[in-house]
Backbone as CSV, one residue per row, in Angstrom:
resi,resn,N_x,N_y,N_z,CA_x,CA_y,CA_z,C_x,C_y,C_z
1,UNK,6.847,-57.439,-3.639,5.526,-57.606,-3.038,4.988,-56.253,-2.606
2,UNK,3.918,-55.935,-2.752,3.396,-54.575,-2.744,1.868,-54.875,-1.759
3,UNK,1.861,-54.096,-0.993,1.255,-53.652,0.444,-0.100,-52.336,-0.144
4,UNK,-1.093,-52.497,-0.325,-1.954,-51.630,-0.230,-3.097,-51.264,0.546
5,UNK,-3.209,-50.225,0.820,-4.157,-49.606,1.655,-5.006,-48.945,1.338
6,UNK,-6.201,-48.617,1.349,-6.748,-47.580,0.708,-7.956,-46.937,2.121
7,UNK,-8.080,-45.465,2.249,-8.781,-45.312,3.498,-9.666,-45.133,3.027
8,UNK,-10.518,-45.048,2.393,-11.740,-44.290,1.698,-13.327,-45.185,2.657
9,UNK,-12.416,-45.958,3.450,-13.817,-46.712,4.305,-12.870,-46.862,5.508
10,UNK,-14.243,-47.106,6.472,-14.237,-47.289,7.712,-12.647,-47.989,8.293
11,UNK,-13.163,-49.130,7.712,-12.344,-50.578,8.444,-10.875,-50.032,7.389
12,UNK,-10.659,-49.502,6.024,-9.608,-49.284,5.610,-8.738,-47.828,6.278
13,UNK,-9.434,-47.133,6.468,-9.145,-45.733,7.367,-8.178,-45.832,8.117
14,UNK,-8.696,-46.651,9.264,-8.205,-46.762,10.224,-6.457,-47.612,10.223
15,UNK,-6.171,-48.080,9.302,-5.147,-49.156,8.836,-4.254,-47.835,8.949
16,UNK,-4.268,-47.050,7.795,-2.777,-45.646,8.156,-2.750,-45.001,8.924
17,UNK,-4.003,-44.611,9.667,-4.468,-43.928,11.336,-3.753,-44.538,11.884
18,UNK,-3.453,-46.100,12.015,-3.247,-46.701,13.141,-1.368,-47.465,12.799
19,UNK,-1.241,-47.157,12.097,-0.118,-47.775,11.400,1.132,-47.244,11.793
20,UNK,2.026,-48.078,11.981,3.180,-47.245,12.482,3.892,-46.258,11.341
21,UNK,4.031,-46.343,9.970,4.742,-45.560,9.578,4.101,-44.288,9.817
22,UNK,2.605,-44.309,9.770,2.080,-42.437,9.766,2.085,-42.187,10.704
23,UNK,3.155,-42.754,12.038,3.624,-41.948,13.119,4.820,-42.075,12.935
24,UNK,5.896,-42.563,12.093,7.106,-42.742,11.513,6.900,-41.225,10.955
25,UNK,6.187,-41.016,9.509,5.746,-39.987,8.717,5.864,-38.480,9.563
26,UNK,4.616,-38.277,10.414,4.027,-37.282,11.439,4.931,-37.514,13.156
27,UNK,6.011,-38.024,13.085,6.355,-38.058,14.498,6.810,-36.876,14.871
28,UNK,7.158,-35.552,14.200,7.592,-34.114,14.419,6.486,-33.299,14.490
29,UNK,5.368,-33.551,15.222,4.292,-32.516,15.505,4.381,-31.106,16.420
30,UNK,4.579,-30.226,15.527,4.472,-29.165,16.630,3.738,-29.074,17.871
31,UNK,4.677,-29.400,19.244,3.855,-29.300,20.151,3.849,-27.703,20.925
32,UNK,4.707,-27.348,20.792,4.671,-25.940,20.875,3.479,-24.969,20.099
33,UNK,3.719,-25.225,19.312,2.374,-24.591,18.503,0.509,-24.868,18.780
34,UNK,0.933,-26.665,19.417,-0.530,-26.774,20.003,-0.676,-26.445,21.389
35,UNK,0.692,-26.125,22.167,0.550,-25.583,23.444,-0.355,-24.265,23.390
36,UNK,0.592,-23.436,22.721,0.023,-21.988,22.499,-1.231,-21.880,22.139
37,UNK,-1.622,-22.980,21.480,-3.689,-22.773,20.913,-4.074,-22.859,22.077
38,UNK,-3.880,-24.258,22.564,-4.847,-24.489,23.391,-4.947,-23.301,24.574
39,UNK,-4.147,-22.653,25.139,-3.701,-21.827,25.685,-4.439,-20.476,25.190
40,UNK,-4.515,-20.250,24.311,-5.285,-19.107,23.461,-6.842,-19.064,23.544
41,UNK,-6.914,-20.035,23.084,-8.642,-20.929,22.751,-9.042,-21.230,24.071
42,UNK,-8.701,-21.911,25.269,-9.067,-21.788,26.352,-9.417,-20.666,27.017
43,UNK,-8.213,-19.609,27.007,-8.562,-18.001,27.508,-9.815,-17.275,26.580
44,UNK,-9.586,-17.336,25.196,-10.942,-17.391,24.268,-12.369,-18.065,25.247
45,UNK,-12.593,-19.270,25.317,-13.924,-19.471,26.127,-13.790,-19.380,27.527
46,UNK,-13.216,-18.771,28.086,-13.480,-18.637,29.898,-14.115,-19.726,30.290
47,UNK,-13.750,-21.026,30.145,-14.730,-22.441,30.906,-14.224,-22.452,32.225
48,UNK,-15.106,-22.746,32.662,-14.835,-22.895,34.589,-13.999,-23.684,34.490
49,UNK,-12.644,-23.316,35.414,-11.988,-24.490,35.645,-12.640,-26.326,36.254
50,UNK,-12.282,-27.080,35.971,-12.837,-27.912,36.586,-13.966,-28.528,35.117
51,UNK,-14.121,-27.886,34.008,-15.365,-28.203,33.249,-14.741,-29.490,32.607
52,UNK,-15.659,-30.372,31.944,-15.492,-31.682,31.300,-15.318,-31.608,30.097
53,UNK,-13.764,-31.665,29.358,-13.816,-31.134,27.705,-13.978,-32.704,27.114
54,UNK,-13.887,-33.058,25.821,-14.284,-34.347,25.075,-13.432,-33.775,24.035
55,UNK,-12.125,-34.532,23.571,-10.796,-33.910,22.575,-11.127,-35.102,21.944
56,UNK,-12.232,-35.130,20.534,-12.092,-36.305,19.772,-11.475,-36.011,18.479
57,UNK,-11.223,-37.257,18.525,-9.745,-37.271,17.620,-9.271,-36.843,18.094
58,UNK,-7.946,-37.552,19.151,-7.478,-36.785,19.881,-5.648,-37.230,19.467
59,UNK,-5.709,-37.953,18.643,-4.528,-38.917,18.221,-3.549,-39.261,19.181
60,UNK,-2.203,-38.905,19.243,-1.336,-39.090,20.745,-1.941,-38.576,21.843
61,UNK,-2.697,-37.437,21.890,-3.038,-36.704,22.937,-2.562,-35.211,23.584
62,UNK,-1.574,-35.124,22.371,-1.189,-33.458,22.764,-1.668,-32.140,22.799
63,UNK,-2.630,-32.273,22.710,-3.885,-31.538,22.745,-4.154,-31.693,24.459
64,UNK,-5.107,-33.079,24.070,-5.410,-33.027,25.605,-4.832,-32.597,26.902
65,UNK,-3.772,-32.934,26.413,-2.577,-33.358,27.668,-2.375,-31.882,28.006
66,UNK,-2.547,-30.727,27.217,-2.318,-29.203,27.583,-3.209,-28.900,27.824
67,UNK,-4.814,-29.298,27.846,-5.730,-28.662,27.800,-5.921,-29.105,29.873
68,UNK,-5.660,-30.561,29.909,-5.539,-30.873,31.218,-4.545,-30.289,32.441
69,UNK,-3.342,-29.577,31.971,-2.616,-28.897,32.568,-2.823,-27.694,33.163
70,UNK,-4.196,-27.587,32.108,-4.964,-25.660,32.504,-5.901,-25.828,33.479
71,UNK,-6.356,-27.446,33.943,-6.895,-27.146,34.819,-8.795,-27.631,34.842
72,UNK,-8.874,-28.594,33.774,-9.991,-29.665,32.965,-9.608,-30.918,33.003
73,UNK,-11.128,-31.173,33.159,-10.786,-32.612,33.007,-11.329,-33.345,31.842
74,UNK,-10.312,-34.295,31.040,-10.216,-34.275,29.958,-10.008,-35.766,29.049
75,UNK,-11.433,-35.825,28.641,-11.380,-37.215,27.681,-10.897,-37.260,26.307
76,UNK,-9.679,-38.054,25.716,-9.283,-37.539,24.538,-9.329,-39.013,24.170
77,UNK,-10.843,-38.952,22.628,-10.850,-40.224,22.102,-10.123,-40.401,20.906
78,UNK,-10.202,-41.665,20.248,-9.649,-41.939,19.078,-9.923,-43.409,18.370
79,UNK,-9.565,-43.214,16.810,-10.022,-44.953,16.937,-8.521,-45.762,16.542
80,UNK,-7.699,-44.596,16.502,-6.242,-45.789,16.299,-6.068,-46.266,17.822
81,UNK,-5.284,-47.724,17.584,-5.528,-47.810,19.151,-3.877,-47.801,19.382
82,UNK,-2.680,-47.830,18.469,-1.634,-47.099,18.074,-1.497,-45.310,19.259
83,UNK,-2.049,-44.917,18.590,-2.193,-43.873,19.513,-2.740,-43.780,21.068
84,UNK,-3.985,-44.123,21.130,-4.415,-44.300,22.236,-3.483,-44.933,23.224
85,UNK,-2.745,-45.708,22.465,-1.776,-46.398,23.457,-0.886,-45.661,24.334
86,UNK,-0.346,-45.267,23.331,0.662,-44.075,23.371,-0.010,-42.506,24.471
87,UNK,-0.738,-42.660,24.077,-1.594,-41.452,24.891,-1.844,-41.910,26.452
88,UNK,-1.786,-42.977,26.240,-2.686,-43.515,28.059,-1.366,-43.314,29.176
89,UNK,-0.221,-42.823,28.394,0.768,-42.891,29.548,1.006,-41.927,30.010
90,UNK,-0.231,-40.557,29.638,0.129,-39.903,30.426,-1.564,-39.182,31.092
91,UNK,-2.025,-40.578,31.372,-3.358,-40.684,31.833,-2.917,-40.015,33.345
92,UNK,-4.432,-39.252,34.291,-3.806,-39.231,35.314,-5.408,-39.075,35.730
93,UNK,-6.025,-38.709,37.049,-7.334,-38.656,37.565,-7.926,-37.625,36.514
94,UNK,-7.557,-36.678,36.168,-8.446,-35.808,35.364,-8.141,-35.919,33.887
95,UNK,-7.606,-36.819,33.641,-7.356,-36.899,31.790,-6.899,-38.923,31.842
96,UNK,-8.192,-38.859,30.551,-8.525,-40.407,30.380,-8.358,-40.132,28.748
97,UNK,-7.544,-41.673,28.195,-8.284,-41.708,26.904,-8.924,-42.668,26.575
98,UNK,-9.741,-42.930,25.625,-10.212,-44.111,24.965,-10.666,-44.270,23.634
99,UNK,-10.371,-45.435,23.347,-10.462,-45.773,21.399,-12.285,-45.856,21.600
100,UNK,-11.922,-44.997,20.336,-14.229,-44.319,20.883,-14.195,-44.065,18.913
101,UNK,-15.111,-44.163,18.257,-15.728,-43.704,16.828,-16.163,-41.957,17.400
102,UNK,-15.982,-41.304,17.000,-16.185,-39.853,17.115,-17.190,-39.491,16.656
103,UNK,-18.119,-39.865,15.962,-19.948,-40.256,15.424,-20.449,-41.220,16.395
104,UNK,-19.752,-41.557,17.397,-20.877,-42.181,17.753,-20.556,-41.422,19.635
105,UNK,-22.238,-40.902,19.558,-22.189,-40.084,21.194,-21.914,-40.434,22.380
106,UNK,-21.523,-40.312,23.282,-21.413,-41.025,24.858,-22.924,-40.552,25.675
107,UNK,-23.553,-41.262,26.484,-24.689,-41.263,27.008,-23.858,-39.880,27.899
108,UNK,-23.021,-39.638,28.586,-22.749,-38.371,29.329,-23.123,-37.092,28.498
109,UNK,-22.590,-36.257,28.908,-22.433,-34.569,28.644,-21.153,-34.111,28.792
110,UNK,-20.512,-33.120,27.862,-19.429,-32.073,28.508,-19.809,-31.271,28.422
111,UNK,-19.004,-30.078,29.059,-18.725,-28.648,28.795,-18.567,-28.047,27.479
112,UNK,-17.710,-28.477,27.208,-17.030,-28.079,25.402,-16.542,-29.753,24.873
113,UNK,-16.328,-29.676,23.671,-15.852,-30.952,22.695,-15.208,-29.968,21.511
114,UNK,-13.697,-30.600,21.733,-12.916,-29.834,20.679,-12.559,-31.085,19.738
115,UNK,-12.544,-30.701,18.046,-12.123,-31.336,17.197,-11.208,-30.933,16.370
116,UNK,-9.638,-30.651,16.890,-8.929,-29.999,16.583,-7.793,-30.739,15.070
117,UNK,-6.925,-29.817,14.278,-6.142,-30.455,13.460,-6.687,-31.073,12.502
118,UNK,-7.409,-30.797,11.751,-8.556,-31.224,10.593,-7.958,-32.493,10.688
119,UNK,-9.057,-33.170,11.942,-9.735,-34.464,12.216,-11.345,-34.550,11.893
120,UNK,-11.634,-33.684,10.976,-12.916,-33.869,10.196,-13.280,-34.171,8.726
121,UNK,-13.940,-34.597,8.455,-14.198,-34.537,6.584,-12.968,-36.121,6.146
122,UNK,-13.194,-37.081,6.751,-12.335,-38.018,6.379,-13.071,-39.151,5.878
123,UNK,-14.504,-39.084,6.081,-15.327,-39.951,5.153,-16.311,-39.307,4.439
124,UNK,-17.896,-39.637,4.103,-18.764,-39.030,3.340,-19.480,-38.056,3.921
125,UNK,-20.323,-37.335,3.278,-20.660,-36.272,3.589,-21.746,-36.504,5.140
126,UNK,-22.448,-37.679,4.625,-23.362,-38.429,5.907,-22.273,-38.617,6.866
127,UNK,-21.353,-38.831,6.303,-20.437,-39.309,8.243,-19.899,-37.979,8.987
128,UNK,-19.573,-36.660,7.795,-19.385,-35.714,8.581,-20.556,-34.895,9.369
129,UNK,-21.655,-35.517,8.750,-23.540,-34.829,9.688,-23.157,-36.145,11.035
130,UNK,-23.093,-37.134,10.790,-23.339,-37.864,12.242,-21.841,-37.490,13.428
131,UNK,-20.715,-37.050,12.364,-19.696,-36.640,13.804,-20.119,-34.977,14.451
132,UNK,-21.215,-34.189,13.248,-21.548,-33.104,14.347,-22.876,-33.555,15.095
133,UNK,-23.802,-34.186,14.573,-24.505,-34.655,15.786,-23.897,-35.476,16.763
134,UNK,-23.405,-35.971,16.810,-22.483,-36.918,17.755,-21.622,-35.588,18.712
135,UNK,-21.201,-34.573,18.581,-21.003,-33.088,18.876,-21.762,-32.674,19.936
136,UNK,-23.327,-32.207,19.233,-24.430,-31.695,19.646,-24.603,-32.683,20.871
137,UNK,-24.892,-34.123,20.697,-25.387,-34.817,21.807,-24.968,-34.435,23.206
138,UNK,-23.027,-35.132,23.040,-21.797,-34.556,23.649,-21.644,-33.622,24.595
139,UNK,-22.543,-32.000,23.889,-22.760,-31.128,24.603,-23.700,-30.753,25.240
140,UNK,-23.714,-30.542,26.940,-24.694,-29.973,26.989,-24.927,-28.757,27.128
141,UNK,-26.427,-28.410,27.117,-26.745,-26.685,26.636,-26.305,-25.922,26.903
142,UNK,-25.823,-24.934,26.005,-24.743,-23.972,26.345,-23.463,-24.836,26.124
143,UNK,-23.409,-25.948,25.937,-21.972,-26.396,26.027,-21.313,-26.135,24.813
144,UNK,-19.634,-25.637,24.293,-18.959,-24.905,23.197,-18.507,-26.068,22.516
145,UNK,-18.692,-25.923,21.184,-17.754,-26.902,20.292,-16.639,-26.156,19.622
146,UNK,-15.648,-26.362,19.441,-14.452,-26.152,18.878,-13.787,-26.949,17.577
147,UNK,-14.192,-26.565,16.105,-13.465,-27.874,15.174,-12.804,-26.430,14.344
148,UNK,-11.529,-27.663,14.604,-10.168,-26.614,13.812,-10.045,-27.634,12.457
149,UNK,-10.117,-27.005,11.015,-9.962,-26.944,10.009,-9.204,-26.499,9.221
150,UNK,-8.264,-27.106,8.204,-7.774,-26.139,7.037,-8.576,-25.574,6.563
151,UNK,-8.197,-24.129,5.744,-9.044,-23.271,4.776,-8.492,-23.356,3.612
152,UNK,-9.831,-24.542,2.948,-9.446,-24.721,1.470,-9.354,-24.105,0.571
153,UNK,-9.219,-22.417,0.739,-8.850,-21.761,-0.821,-7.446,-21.606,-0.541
154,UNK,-6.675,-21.776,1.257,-5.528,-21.514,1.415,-4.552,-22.713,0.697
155,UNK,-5.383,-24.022,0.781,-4.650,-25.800,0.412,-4.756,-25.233,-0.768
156,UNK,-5.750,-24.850,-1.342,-5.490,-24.658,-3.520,-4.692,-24.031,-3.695
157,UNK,-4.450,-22.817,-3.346,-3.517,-22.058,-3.789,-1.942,-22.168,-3.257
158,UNK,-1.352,-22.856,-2.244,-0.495,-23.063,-1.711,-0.227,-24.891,-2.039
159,UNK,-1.071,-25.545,-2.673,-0.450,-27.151,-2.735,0.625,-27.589,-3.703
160,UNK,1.229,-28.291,-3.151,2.474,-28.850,-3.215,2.205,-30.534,-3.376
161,UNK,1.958,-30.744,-5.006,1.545,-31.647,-5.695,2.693,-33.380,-5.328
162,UNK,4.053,-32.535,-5.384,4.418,-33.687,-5.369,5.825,-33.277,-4.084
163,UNK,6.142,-34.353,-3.296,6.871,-34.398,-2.435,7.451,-35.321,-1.817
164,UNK,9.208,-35.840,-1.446,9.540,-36.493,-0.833,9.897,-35.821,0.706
165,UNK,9.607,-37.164,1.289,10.459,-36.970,2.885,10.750,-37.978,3.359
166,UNK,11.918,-38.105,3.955,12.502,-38.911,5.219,12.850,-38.853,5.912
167,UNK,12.185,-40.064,6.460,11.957,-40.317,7.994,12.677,-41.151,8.431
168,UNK,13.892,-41.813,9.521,14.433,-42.891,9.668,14.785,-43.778,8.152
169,UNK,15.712,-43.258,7.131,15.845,-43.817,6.240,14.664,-44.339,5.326
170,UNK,13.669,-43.654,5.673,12.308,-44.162,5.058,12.317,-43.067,3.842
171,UNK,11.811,-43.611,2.401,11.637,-42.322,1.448,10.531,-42.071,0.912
172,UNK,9.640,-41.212,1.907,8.208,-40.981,1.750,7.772,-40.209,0.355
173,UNK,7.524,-40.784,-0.625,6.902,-40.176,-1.708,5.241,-39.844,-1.914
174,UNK,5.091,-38.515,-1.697,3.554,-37.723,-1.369,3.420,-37.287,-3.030
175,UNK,1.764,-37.610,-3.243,1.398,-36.202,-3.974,-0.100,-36.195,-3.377
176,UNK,0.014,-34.978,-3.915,-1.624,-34.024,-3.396,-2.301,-34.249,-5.040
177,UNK,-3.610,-34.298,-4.882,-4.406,-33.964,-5.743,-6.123,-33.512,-5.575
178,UNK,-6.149,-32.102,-5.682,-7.342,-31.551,-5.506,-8.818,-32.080,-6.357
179,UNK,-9.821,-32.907,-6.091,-10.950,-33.330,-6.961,-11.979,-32.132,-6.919
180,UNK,-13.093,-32.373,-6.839,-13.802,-31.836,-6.969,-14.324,-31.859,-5.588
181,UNK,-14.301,-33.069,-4.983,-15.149,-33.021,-3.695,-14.020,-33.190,-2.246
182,UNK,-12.682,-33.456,-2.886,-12.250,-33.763,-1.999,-10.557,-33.653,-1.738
183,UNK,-9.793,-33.299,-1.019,-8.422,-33.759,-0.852,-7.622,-35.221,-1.007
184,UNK,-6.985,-35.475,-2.096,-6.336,-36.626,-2.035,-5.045,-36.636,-1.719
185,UNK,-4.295,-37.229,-0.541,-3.217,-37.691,-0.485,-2.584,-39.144,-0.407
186,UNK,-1.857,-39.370,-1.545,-1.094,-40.583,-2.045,0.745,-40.760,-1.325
187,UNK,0.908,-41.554,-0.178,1.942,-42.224,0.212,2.605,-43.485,-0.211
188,UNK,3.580,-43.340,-0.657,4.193,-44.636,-1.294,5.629,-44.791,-0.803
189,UNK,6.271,-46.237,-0.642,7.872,-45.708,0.283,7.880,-47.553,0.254
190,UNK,9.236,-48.059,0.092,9.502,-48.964,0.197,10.055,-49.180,1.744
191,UNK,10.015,-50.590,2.662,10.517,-50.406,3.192,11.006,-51.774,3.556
192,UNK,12.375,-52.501,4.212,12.506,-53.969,4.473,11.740,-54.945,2.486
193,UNK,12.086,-54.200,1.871,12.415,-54.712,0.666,10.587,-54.827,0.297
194,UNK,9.836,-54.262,0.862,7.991,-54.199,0.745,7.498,-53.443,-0.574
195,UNK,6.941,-52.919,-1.039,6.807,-51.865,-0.888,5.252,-51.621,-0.454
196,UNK,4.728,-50.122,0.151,3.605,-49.653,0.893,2.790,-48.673,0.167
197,UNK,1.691,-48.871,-0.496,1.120,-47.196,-0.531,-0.130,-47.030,0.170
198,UNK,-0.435,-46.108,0.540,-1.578,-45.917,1.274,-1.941,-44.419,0.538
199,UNK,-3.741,-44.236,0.930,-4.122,-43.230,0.345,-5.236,-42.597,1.674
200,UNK,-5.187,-41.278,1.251,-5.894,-40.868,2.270,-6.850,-39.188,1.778
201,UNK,-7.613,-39.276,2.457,-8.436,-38.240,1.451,-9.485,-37.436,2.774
202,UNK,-9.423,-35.815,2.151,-10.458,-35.354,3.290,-11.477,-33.948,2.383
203,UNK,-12.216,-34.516,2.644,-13.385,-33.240,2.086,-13.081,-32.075,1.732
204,UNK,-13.518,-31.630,0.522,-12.957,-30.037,0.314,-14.390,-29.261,1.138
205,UNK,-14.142,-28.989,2.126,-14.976,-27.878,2.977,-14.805,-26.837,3.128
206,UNK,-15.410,-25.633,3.020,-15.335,-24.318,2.838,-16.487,-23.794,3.860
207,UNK,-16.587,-22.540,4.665,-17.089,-22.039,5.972,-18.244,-22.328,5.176
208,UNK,-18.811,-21.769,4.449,-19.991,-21.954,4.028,-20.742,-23.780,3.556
209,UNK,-20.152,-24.648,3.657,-19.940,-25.983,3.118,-20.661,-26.386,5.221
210,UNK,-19.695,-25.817,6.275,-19.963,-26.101,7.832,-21.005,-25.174,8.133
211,UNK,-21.595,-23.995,7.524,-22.741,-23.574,7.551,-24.233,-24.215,7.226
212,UNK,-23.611,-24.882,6.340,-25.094,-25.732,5.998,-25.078,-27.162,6.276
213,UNK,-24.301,-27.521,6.800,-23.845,-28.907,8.231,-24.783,-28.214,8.792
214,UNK,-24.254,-27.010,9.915,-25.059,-26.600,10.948,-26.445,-26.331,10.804
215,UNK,-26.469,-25.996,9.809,-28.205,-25.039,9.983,-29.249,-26.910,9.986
216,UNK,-28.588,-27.692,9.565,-29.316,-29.750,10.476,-28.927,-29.498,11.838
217,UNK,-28.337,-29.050,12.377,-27.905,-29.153,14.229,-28.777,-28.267,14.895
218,UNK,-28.214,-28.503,16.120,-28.748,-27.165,17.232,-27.319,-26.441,17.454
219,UNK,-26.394,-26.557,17.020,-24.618,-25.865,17.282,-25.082,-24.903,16.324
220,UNK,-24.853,-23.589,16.881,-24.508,-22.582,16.525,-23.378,-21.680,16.565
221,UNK,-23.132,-20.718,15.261,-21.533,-20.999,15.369,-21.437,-19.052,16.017
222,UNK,-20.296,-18.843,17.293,-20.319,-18.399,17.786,-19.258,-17.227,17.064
223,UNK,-17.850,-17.911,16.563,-17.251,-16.729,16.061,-16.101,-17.818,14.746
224,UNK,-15.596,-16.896,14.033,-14.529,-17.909,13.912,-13.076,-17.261,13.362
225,UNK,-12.413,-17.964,13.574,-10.745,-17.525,13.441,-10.079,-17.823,12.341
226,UNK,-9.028,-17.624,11.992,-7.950,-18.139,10.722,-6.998,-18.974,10.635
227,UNK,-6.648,-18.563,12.111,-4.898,-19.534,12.592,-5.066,-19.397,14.106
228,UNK,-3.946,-19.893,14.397,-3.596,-20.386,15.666,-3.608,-19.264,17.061
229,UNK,-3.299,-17.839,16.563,-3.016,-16.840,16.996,-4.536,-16.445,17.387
230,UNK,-5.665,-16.959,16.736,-7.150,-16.483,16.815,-7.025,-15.249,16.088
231,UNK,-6.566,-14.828,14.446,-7.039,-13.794,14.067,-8.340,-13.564,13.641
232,UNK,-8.818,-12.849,12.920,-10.033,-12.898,11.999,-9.852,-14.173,10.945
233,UNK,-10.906,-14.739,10.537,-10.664,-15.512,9.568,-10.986,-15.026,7.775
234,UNK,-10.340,-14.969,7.318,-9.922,-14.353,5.549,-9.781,-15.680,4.694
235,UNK,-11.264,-15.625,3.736,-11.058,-16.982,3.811,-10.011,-16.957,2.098
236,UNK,-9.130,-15.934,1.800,-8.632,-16.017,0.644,-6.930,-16.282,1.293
237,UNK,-6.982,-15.887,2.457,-5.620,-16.146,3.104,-5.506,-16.554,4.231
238,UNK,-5.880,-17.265,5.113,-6.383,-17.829,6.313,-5.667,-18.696,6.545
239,UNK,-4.837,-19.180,7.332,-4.186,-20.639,7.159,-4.912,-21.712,7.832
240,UNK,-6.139,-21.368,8.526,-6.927,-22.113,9.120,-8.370,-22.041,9.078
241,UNK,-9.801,-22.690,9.215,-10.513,-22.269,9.800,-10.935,-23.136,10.825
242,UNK,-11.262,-22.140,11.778,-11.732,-22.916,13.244,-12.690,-21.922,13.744
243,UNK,-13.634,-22.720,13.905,-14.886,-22.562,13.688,-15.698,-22.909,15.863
244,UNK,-15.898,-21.899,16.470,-16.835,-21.883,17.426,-18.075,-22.015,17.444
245,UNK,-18.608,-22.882,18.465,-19.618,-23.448,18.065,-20.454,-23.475,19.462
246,UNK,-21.700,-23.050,19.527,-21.975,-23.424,21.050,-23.732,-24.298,20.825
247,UNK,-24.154,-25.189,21.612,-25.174,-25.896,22.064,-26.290,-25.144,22.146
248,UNK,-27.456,-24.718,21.255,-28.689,-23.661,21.145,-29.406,-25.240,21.864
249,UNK,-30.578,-24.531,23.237,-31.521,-25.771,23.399,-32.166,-25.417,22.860
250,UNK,-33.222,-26.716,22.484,-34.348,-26.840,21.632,-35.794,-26.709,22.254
251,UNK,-36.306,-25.305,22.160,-37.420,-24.635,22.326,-38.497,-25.622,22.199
């Protein structure tokens, strides 16, 4: 009996977002490595202590959860509710989460709204314009956006087409396949005698691809980096792009 998934929509998306094996899959997340960003990237924007960040897509919350330690207070949404779950236990007066669509705005304001761990480009090109207006709203004037991205000439030239891993006796069979418009990744793995595949796919975006996103917004992009360390960003060797962004009001 065979189990399929496919994310390429809304209501299907959310099924491997929210699913236990792709936290079976992803349960070894460098948290060390997102300590040190956030840690970096915070000293990067000097926000008053005390400012209101918005961490959408915020998945478990390890993000948030460091960004709240520095001294913010800190909403980290999501729409698995898998995660969110998982995240709320380490809710406290200044860090909340909640299962929220990341396109769709909150009547409030923050300070900054970070969209870290290419949690962008996971549906059509219209859904990635309504999660940066949904951004823009988010912020108010002067307020910084933060979306951390792979740099897709770094995924072409470095992909790794086909791949197993296991997880708890699980035998995760991956391949990558680059289209024209987009990243495809294919999961397949038997498990309790099932078998599962799920598919998952994210926009091939390039700085110039979030340049002409922006120039529809009022976010203007302030600087941008490569990796984690905040170097320059090179977009032929970059292992990242993350992209600063701040709230221009409208004259």
């Amino acid at each position: 009996m065979s189990k399929n998934f496919n994310i390429d929509y809304k209501d299907d998306y959310n099924k491997w977002f929210d699913s236990p094996y792709y936290h079976i899959l992803y349960e070894n997340r460098d948290h060390i490595e997102a300590k040190n960003f956030i840690e970096k990237i915070i000293k990067y924007l000097k926000l008053d202590k005390g400012s209101k960040i918005l961490d959408a897509a915020c998945g478990n919350g390890r993000h948030s959860i460091e960004i709240e330690k520095l001294g913010y207070k800190v909403l980290g949404i999501d729409l698995s509710k898998n995660s969110i779950k998982k995240a709320q236990k380490n809710e406290n007066k200044n860090l909340n989460f909640l299962i929220h669509d990341i396109s769709i705005p909150f009547e409030s304001e923050f300070d900054a709204v970070f969209n870290l761990f290419t949690s962008f480009g996971y549906h059509t090109k219209k859904k990635d314009l309504d999660v940066l207006y949904a951004i823009e709203k988010n912020l108010k004037n002067g307020g910084i956006g933060v979306i951390d991205f792979f740099n897709i000439n770094k995924v072409k030239k470095d992909l790794i087409e086909n791949e197993i891993i296991i997880k708890r006796n699980i035998k995760f069979k991956i391949t990558r396949k680059i289209h024209k418009d987009y990243i495809k990744k294919s999961i397949s793995f038997y498990d309790k005698k099932k078998e599962y595949n799920f598919n998952e796919k994210v926009n091939n975006l390039s700085l110039d691809n979030f340049i002409n996103y922006l120039s529809k917004t009022n976010l203007e992009i302030q600087e941008v980096f490569g990796d984690y360390d905040l170097n320059p960003f090179n977009s032929k060797k970059s292992s990242r792009l993350i992209i600063v962004l701040k709230k221009i009001p409208v004259k």
